[in-house]
Jmol script that loads the backbone (N, CA, C; Angstrom):
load data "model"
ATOM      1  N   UNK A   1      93.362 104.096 116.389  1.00  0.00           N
ATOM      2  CA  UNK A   1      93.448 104.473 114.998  1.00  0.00           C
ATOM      3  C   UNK A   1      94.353 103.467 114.289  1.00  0.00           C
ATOM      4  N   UNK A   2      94.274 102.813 113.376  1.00  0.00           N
ATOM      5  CA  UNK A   2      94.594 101.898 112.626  1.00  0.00           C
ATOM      6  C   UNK A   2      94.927 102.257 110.804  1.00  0.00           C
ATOM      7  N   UNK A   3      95.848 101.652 110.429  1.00  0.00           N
ATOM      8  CA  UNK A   3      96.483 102.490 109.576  1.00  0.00           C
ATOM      9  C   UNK A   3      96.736 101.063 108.147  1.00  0.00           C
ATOM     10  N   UNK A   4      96.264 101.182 107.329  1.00  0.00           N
ATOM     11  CA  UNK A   4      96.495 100.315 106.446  1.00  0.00           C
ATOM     12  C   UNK A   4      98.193  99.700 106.224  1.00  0.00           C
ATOM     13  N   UNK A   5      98.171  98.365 105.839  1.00  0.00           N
ATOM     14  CA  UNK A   5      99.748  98.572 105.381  1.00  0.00           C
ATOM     15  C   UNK A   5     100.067  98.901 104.052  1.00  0.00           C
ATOM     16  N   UNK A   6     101.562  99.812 103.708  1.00  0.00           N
ATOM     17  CA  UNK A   6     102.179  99.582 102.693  1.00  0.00           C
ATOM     18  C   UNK A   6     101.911  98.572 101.599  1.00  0.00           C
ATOM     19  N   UNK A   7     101.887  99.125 100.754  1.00  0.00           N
ATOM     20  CA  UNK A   7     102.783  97.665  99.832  1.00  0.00           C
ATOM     21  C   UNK A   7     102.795  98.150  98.233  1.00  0.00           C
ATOM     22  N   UNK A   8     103.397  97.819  97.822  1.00  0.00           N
ATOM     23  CA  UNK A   8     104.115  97.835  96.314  1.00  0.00           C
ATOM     24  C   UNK A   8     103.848  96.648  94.952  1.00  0.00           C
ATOM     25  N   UNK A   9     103.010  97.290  94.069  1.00  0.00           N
ATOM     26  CA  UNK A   9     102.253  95.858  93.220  1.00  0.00           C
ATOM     27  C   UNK A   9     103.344  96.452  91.670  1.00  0.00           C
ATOM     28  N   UNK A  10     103.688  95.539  91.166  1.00  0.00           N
ATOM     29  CA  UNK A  10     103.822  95.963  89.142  1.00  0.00           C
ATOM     30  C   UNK A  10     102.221  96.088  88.835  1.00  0.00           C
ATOM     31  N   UNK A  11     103.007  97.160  87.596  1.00  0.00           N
ATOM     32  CA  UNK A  11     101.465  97.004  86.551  1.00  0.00           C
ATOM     33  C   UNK A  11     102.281  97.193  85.467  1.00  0.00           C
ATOM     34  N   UNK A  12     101.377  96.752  84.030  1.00  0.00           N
ATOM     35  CA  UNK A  12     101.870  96.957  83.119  1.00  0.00           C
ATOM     36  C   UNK A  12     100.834  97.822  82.528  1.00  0.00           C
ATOM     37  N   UNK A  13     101.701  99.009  81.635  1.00  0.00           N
ATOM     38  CA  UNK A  13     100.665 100.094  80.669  1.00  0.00           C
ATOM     39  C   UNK A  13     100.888 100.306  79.428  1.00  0.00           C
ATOM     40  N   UNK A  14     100.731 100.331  78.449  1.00  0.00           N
ATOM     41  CA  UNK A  14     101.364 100.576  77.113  1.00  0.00           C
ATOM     42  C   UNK A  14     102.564  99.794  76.892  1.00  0.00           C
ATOM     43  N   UNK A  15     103.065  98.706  77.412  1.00  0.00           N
ATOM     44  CA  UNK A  15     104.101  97.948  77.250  1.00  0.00           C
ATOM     45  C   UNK A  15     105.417  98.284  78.233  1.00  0.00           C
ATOM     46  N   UNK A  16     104.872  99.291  79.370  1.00  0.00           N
ATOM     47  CA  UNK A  16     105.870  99.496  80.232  1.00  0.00           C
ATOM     48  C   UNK A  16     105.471  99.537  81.159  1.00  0.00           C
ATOM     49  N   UNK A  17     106.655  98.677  82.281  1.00  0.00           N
ATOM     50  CA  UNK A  17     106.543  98.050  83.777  1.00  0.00           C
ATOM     51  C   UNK A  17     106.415  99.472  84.838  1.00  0.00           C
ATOM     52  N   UNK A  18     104.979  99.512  85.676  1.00  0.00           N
ATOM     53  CA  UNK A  18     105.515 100.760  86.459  1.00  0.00           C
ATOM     54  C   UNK A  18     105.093  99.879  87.926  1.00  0.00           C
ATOM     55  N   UNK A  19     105.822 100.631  88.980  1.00  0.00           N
ATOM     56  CA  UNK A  19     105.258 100.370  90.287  1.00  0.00           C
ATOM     57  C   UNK A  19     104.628 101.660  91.100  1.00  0.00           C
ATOM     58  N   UNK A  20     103.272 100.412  91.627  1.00  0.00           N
ATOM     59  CA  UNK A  20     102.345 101.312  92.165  1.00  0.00           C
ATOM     60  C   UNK A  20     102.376 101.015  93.642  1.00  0.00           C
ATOM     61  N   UNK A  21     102.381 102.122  95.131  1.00  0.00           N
ATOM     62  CA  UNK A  21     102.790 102.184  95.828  1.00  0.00           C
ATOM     63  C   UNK A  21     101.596 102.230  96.483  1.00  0.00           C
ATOM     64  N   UNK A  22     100.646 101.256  97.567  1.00  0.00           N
ATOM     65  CA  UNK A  22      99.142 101.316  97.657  1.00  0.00           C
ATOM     66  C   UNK A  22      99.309 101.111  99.269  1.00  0.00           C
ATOM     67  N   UNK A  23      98.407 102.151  99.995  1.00  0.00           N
ATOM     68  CA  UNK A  23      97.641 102.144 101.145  1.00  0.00           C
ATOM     69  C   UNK A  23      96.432 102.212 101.528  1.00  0.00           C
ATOM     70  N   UNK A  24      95.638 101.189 101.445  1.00  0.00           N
ATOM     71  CA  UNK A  24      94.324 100.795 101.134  1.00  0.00           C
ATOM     72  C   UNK A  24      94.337 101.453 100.052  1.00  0.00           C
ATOM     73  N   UNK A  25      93.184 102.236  99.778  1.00  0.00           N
ATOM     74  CA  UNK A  25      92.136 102.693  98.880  1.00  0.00           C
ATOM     75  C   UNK A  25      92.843 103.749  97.620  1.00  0.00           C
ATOM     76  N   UNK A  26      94.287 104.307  98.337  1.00  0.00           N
ATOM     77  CA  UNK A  26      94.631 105.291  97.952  1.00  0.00           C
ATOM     78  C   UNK A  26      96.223 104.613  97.071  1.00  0.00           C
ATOM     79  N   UNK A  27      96.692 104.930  95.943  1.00  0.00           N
ATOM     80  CA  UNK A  27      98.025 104.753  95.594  1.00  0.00           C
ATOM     81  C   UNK A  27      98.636 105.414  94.575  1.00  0.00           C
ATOM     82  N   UNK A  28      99.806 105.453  94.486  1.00  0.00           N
ATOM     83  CA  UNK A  28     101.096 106.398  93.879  1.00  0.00           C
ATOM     84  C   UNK A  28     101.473 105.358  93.000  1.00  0.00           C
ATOM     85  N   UNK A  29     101.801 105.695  91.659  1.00  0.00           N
ATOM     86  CA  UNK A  29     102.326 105.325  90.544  1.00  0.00           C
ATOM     87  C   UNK A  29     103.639 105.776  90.307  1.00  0.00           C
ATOM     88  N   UNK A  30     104.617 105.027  89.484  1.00  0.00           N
ATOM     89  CA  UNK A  30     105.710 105.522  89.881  1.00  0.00           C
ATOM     90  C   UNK A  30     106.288 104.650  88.594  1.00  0.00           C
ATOM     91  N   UNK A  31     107.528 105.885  87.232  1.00  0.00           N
ATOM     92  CA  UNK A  31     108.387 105.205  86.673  1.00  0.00           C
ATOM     93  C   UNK A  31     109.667 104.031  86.810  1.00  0.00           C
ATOM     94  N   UNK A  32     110.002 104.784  87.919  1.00  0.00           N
ATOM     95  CA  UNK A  32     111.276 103.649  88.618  1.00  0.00           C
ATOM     96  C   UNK A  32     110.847 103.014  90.016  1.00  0.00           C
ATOM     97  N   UNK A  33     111.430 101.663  90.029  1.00  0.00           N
ATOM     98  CA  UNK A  33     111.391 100.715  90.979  1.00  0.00           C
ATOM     99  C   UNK A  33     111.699 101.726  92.302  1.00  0.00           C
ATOM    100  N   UNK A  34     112.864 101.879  92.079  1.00  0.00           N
ATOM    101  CA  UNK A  34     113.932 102.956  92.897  1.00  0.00           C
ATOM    102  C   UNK A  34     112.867 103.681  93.650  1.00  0.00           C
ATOM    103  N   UNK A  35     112.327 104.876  93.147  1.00  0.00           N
ATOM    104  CA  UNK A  35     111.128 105.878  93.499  1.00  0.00           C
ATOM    105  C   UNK A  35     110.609 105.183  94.513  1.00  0.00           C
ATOM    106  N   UNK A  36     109.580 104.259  94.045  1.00  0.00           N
ATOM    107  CA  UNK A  36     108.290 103.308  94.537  1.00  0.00           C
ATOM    108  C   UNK A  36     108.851 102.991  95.870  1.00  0.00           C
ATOM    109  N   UNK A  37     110.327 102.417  95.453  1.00  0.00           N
ATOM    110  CA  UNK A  37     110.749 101.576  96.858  1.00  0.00           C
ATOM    111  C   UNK A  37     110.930 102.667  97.962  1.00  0.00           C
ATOM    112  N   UNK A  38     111.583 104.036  97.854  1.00  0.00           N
ATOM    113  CA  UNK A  38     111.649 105.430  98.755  1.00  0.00           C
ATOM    114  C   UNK A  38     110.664 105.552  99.123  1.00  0.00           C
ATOM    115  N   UNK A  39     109.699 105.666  98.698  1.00  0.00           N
ATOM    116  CA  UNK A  39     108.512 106.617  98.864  1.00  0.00           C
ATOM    117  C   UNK A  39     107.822 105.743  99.757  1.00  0.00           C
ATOM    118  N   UNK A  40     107.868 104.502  99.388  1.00  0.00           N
ATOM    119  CA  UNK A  40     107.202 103.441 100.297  1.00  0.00           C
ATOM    120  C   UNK A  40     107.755 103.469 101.450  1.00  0.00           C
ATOM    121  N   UNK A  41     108.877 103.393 101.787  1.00  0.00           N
ATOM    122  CA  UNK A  41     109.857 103.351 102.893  1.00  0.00           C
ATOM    123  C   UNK A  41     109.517 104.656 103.796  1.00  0.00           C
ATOM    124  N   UNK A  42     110.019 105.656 103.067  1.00  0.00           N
ATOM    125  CA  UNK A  42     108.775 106.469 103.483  1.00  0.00           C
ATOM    126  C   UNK A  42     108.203 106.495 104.608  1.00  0.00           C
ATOM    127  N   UNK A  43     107.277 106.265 103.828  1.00  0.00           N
ATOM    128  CA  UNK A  43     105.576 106.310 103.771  1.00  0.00           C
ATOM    129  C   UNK A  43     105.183 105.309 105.025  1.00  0.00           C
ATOM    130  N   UNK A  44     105.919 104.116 105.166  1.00  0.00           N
ATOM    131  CA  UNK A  44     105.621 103.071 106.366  1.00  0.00           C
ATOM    132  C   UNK A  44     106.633 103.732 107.353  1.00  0.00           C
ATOM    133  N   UNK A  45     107.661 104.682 107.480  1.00  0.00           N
ATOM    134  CA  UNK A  45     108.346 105.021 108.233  1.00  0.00           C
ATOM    135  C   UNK A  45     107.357 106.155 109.126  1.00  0.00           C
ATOM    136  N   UNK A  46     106.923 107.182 108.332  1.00  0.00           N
ATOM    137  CA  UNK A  46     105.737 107.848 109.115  1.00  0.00           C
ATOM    138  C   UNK A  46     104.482 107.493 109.649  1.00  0.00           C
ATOM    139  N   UNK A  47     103.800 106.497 109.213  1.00  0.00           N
ATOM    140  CA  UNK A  47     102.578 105.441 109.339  1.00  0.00           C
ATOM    141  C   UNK A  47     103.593 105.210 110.964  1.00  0.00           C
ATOM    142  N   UNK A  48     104.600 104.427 110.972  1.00  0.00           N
ATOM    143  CA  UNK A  48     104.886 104.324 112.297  1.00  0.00           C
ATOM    144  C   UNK A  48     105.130 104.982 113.128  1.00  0.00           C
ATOM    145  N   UNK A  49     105.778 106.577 112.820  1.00  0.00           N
ATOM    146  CA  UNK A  49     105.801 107.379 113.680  1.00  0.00           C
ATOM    147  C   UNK A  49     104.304 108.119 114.428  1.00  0.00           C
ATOM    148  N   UNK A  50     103.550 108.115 113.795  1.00  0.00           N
ATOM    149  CA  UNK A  50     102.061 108.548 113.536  1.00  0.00           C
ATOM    150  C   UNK A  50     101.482 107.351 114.880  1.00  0.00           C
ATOM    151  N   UNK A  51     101.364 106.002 114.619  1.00  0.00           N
ATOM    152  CA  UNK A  51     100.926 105.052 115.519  1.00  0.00           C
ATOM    153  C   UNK A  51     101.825 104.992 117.068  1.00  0.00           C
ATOM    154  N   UNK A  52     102.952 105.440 116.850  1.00  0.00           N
ATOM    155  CA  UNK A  52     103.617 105.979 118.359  1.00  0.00           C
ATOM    156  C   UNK A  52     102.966 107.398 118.840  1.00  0.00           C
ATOM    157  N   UNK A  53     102.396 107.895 117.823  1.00  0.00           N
ATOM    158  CA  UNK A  53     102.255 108.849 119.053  1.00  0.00           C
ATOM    159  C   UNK A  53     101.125 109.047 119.410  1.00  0.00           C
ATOM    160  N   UNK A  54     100.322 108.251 118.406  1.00  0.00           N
ATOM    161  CA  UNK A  54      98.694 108.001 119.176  1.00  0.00           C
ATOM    162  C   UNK A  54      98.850 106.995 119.748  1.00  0.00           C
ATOM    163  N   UNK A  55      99.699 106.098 120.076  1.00  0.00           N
ATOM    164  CA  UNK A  55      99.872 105.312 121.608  1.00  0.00           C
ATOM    165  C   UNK A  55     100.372 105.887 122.450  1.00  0.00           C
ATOM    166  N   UNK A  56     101.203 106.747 122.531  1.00  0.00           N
ATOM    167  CA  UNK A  56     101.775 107.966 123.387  1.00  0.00           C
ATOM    168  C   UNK A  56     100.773 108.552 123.931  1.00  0.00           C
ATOM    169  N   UNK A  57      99.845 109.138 123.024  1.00  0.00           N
ATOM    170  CA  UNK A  57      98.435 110.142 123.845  1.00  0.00           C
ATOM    171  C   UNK A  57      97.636 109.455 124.263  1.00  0.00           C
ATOM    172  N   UNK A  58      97.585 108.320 124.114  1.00  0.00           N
ATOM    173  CA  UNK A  58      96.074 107.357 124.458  1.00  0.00           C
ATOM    174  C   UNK A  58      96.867 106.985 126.115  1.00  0.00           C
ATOM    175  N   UNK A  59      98.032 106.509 126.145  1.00  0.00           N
ATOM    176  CA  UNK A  59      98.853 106.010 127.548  1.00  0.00           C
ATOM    177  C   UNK A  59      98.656 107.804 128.582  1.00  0.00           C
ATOM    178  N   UNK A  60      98.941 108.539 127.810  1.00  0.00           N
ATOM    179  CA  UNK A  60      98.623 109.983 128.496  1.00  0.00           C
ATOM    180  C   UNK A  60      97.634 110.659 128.996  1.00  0.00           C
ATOM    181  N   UNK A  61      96.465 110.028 128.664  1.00  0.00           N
ATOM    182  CA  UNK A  61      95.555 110.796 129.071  1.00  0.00           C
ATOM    183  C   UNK A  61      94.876 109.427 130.060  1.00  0.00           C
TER     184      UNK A  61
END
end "model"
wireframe off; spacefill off
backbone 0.3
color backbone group
């Protein structure tokens, strides 16, 4: 199972900077840098816990 990476793009909307927080297909919009950067951190922190433990069950069985 394979898991897209993280990552964090600017956009601009009505004249204000937001960051959008994208895993493949799917992404989170976000007023503050701050936010975007948590959530991302996050977000790749469980993506890795998730890929340990389907290497965990795949070595297990």
């Amino acid at each position: 199972m394979t898991h897209p990476d993280v990552q964090i793009e600017t956009l601009r909307q009505h004249g204000r900077q937001l960051w959008q927080v994208r895993m493949g297909r799917r992404a989170l919009t976000f007023h503050e840098e701050l936010s975007a950067r948590t959530f991302a951190a996050q977000l790749h922190m469980r993506l890795s816990w998730l890929r340990q433990q389907a290497m965990q069950e795949n070595l297990d069985t």
